[in-house]
C-alpha positions in Angstrom: -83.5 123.2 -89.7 -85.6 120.3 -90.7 -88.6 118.8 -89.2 -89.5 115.2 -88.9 -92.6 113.1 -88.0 -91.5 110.2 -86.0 -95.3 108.1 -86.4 -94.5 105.1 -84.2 -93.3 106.9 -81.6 -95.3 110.1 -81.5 -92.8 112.5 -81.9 -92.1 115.7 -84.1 -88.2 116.3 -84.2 -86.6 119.6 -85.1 -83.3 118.1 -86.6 -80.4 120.5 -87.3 -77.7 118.9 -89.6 -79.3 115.7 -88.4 -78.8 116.5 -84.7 -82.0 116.9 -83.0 -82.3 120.3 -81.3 -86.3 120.4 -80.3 -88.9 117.8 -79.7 -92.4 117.7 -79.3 -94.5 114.8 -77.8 -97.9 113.8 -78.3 -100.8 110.9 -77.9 -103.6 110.3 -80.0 -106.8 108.8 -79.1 -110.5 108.8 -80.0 -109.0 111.4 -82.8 -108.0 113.8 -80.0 -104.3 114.6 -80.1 -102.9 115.6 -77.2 -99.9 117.5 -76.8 -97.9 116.5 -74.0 -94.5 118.0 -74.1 -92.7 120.3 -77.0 -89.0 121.4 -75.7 -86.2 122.7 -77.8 -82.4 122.7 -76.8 -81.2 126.1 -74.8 -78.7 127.5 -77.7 -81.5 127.6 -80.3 -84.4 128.8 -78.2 -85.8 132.0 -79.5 -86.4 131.3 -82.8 -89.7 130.2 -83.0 -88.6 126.0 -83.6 -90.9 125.1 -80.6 -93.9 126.8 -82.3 -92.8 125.4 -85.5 -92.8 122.4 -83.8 -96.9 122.9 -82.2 -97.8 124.1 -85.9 -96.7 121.0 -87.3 -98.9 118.8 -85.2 -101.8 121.3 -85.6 -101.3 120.8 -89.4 -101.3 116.8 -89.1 -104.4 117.4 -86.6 -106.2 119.1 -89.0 -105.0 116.1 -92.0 -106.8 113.7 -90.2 -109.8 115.3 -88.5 -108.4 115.4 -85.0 -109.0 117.7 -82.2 -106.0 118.9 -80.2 -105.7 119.4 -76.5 -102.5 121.6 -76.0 -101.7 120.0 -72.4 -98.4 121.8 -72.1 -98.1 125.2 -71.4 -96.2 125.9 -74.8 -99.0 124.5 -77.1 -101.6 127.0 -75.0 -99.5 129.6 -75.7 -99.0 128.7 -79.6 -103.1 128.2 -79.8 -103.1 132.0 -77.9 -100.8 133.2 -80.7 -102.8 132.0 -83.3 -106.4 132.2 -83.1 -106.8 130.7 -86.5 -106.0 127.7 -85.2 -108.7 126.9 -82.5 -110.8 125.1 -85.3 -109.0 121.7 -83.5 -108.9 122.4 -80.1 -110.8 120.3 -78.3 
């Protein structure tokens, strides 16, 4: 599995033999990123790919000074998982 950062379009992709199996969606502005949506095909849910997914946008977050608002339910449950992590929440 392979992770990609789509810039112009806001989008992480979770890519598996270059078929896209998760996706997580997000906005930035005034340095806040928020995190709209992160969803991850049926078959292939249960192996941590949507948190993968929320880590990988914390991580850019954090690249560029951002603070995160984890407006879907998964990205709350990723910042409850991780407590190290709620340097960038907003």
């Amino acid at each position: 599995m392979e992770l990609t950062h789509v810039a112009d379009g806001g989008r992480w992709l979770a890519l598996n033999d270059e078929v896209q199996i998760g996706e997580l969606i997000y906005q930035v502005e005034n340095d806040v990123m928020t995190i709209s949506h992160a969803e991850v095909e049926p078959f292939y849910r249960g192996n941590k790919i949507a948190e993968e997914l929320v880590l990988a946008a914390i991580r850019q977050a954090r690249e560029h000074n951002w603070k995160v608002v984890p407006a879907c339910s998964f990205a709350k449950t990723v910042f409850e998982r991780y407590p190290s992590e709620h340097d960038v929440l907003a």
